[in-house]
C-alpha positions as a printed Julia matrix, in Angstrom:
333×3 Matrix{Float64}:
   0.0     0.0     0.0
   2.74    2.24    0.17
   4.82    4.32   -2.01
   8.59    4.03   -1.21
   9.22    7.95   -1.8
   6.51    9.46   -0.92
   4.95    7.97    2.51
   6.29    9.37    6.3
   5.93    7.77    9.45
   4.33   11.02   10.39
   0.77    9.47   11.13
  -0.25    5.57   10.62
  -2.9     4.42    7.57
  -3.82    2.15   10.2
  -6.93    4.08   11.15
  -8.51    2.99    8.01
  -9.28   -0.21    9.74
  -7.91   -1.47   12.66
  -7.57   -5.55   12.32
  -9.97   -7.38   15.05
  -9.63  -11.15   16.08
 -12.6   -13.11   14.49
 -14.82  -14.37   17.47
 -16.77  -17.84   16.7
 -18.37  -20.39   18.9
 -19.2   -22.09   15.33
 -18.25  -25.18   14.42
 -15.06  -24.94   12.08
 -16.46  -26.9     9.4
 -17.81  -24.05    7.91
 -17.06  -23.95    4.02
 -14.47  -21.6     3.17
 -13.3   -19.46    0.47
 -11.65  -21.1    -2.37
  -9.07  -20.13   -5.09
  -8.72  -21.91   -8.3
  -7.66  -20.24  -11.78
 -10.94  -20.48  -13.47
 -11.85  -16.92  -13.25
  -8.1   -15.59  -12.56
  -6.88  -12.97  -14.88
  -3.24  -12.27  -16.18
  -1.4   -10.05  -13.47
   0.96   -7.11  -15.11
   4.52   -7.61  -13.39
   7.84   -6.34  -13.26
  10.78   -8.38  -13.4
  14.31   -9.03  -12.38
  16.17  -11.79  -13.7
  19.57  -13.18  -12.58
  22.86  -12.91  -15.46
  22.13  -16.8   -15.8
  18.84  -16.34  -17.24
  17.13  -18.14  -14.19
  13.65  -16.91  -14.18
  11.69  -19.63  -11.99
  14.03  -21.47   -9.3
  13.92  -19.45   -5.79
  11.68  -16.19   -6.93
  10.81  -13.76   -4.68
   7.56  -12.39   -5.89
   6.01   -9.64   -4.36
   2.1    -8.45   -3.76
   1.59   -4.53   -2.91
  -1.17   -2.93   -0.94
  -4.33   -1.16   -1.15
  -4.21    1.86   -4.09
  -0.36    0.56   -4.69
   1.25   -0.92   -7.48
   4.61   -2.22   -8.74
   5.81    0.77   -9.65
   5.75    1.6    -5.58
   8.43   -1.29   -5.1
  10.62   -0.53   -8.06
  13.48    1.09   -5.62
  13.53   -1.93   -2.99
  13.42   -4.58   -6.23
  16.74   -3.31   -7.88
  18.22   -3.15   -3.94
  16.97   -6.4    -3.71
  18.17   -7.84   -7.06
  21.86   -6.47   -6.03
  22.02   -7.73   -2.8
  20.77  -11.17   -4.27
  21.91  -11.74   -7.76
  20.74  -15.46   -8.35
  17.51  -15.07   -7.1
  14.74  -13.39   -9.98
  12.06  -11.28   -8.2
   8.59  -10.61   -9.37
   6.92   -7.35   -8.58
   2.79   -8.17   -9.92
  -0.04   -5.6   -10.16
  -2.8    -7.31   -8.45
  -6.11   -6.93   -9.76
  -7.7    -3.75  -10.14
  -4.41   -1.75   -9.9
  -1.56   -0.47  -11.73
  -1.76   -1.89  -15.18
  -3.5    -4.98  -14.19
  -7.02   -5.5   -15.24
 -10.03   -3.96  -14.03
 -12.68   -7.18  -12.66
 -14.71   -8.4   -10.04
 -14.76   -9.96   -7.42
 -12.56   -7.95   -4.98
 -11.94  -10.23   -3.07
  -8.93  -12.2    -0.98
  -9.96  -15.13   -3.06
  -9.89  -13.59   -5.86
  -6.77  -12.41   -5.89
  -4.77  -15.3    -4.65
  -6.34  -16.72   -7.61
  -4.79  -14.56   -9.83
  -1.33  -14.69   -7.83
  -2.04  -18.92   -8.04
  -2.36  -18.21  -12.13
   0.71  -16.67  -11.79
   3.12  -18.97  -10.17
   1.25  -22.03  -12.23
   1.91  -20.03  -15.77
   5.74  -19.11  -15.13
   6.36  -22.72  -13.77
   7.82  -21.21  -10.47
   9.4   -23.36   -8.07
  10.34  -22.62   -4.67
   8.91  -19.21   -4.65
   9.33  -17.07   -1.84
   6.26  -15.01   -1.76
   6.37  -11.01    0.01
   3.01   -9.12    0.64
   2.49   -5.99    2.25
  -1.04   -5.36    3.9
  -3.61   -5.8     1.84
  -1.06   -7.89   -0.7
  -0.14   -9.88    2.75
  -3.82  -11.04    3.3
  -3.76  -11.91   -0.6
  -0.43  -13.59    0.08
  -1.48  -15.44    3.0
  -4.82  -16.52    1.8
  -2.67  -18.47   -1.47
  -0.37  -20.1     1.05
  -3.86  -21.12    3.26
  -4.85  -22.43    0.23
  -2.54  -24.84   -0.65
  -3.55  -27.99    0.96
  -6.99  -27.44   -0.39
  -5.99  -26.98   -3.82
  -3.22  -29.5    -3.92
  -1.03  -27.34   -5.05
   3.0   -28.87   -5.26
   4.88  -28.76   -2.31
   7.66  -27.29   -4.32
   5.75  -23.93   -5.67
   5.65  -22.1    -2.1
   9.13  -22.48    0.44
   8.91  -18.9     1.9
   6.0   -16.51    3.25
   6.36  -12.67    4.13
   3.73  -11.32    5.36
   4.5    -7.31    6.01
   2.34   -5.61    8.68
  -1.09   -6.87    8.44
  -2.66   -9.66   10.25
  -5.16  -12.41    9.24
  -8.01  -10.9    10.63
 -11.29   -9.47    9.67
 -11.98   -6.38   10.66
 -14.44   -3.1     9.14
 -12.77   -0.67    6.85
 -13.44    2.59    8.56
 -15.29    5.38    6.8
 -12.14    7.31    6.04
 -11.55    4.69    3.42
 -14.64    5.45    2.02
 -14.18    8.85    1.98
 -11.11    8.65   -0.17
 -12.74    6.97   -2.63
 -15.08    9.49   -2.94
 -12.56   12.16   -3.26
 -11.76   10.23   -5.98
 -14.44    9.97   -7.64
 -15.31   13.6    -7.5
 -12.1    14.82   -8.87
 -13.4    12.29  -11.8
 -16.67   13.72  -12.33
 -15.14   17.57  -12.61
 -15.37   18.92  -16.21
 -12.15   18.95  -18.53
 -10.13   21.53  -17.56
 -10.47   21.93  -13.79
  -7.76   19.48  -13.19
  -5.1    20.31  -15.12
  -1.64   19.76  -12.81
  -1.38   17.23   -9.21
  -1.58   20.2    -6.78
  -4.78   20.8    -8.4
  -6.16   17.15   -7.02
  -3.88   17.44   -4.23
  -5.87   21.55   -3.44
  -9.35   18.8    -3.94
  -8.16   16.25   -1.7
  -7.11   18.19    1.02
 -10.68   18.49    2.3
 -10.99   14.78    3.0
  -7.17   14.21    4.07
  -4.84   16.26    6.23
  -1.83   14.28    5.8
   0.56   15.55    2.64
   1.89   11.88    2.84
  -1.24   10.14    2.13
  -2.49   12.49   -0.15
   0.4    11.96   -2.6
  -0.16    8.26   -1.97
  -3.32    8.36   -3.34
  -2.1    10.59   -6.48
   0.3     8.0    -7.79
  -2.78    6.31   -9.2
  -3.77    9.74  -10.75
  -3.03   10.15  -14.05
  -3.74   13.66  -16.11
  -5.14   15.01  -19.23
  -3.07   15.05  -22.0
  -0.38   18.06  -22.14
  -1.89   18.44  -25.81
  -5.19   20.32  -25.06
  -6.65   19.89  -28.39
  -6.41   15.92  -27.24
 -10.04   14.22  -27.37
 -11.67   10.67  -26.27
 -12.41    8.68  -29.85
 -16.13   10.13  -29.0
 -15.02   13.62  -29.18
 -14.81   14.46  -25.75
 -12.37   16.41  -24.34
  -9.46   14.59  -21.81
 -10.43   14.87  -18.1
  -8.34   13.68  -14.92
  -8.75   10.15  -14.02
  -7.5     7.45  -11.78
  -6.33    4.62  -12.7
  -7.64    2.32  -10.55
 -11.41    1.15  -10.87
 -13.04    3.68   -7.84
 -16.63    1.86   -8.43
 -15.25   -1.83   -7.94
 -13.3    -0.61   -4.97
 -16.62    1.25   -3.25
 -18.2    -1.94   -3.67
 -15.55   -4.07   -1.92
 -15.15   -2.36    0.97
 -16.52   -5.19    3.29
 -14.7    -7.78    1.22
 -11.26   -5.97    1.5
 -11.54   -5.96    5.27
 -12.52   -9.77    5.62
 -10.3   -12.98    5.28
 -11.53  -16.13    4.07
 -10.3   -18.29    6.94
 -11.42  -18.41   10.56
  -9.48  -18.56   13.68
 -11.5   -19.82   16.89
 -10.4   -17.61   19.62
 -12.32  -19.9    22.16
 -10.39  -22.84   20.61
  -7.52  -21.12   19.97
  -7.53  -23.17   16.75
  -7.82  -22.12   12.99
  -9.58  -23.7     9.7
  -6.03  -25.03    8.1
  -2.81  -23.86    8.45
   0.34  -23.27    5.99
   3.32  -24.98    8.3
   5.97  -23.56    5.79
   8.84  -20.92    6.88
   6.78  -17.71    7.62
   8.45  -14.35    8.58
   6.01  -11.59   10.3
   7.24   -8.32   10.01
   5.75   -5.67   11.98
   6.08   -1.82   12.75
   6.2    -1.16   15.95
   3.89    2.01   15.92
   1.6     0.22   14.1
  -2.27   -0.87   14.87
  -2.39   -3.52   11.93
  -0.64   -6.22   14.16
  -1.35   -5.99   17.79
  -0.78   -8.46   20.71
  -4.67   -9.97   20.22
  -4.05  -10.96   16.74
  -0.48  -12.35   16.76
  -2.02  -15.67   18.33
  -4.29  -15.5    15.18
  -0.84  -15.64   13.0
   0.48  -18.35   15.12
  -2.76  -20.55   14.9
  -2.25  -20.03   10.84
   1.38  -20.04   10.56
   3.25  -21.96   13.42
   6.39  -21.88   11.93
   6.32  -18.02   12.03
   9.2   -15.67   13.25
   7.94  -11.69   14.19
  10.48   -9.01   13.78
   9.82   -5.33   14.54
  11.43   -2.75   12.97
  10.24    1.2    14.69
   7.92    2.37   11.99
   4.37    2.53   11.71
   2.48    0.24    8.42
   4.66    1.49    6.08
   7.81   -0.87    7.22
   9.65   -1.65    4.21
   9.27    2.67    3.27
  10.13    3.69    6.39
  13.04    1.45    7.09
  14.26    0.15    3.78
  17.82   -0.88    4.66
  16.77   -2.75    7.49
  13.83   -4.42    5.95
  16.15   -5.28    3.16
  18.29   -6.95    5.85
  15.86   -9.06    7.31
  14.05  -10.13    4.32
  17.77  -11.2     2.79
  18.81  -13.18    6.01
  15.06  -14.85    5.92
  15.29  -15.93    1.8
  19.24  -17.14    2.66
  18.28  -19.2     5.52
  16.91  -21.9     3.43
């Protein structure tokens, strides 16, 4: 969800929902979500591949956040790529952002389809899979999935799961309300929006924080420089966003959800992913708290937490040393 540049640890995201610890007394037979590749779609990616031409032994792939894209990780995939040359690293567009396609359903499921499409096309083996908030939910979800699906043992070694916890939890309406920002620089007529400090002069109404407004820009993208530019129906250019605004309004509940329980009574959870798992959280961060880790632990028991000082965005915040633990995590094996 973050933007390498542009995001401070000035003030947390967090408050856009704050992860709670699903309480059942249900039975935990309950039918789950599943992922398959029936309805997947194509993910857009950026790659780096070793001198050797290895492009699917060991990859680290990687899965951004809400509003984010590859584009947001370019900086930490070349540092990456340096500081481990044999290893080729995916960065993907999940659905409904950056360059991937626009399609329902918004969902977890959904998009660990799509991520499942992925690894199955490219024949990758022993991949080492990264995902920051809402691409750590995606992330987890394929790994959860993998008994189920009997997928082979040797297309997931590694899990990274970046400050968010498998929880479900209510987005808050502040997420909401940047969507409609959004959408209401959309619907102004050509000409209103002509530069990013105009958006940014729009946005400020809904969002205090410089930080999080120029998140939210990177997905802007402007009329043409050539005024005299039209639509193929005549109509003049007019800001826009690249991502899909309606399909995210309408998954609001679904992007704050996770398609597997944990029992809190039981202390148990639906099935569990028992491969080498590294949790790492920012300290000043709500996303993982101390009621939720047990939920990790329950889905991932052969987890590791690390905290770096930072609030959600770790790996912006703290690049070096997030660098330095994901390297000693992929070398370990």
């Amino acid at each position: 969800m973050a933007s390498l540049s542009l995001l401070s640890p000035c003030r947390q995201w967090a408050r856009q929902h704050i992860p709670r610890t699903y309480l059942t007394a249900r039975s935990l037979s309950r039918t789950h979500g599943h992922i398959s590749s029936h309805d997947a779609v194509d993910l857009s990616y950026t790659s780096y591949i070793p001198e050797d031409g290895n492009e699917t032994d060991k990859p680290l792939v990687i899965l951004h956040g809400l509003f984010g894209s590859k584009r947001n990780w370019g900086s930490l995939c070349k540092a990456l790529h340096r500081d481990m040359p044999q290893r080729p690293i995916y960065a993907v567009d999940l659905r409904n952002h950056g360059t991937s396609p626009h399609v329902t359903p918004m969902t977890y499921e959904a998009m660990a389809s799509d991520v499942h499409k992925f690894i199955e096309d490219k024949k990758l083996k022993g991949v080492a899979l990264l995902g920051h908030s809402m691409g750590g939910k995606a992330a987890m979800t394929y790994a959860l999935s993998t008994k189920t699906l009997n997928i082979s043992s040797d297309r997931l070694s590694q899990l990274i799961v970046v400050d968010i916890a498998p929880s479900i939890g209510k987005l808050s309406s502040e997420f909401i309300s940047y969507v409609s920002a959004m959408q209401e620089i959309e619907a102004l007529p050509p000409g209103v929006i002509k530069t990013r400090t105009d958006a940014d002069n729009k946005l400020k109404a809904y969002e205090s924080d410089l930080s999080v407004r120029q998140f939210l820009l990177t997905n802007l993208q402007l009329p043409s420089h050539l005024r005299t530019t039209s639509h193929h129906d005549g109509a003049p250019d007019k800001a826009k966003f690249i991502v899909p605004l309606n399909i995210l309004a309408h998954s609001i509940e679904a992007l704050g959800s996770f398609p597997y329980e944990y029992n809190i009574l039981e202390k148990t959870a639906t099935t569990t992913w028992d491969g080498p798992t590294l949790v790492l959280k920012g300290t000043k961060s709500a996303y993982i708290n101390h009621k939720n880790i047990p939920t990790l632990q329950a889905f991932f028991p052969n987890m590791q937490l690390e905290e770096l000082d930072t609030g959600h965005w770790v790996h912006a915040e703290k690049p070096a040393e997030f660098r330095k633990l994901v390297v000693e995590f992929l070398n370990a094996i």
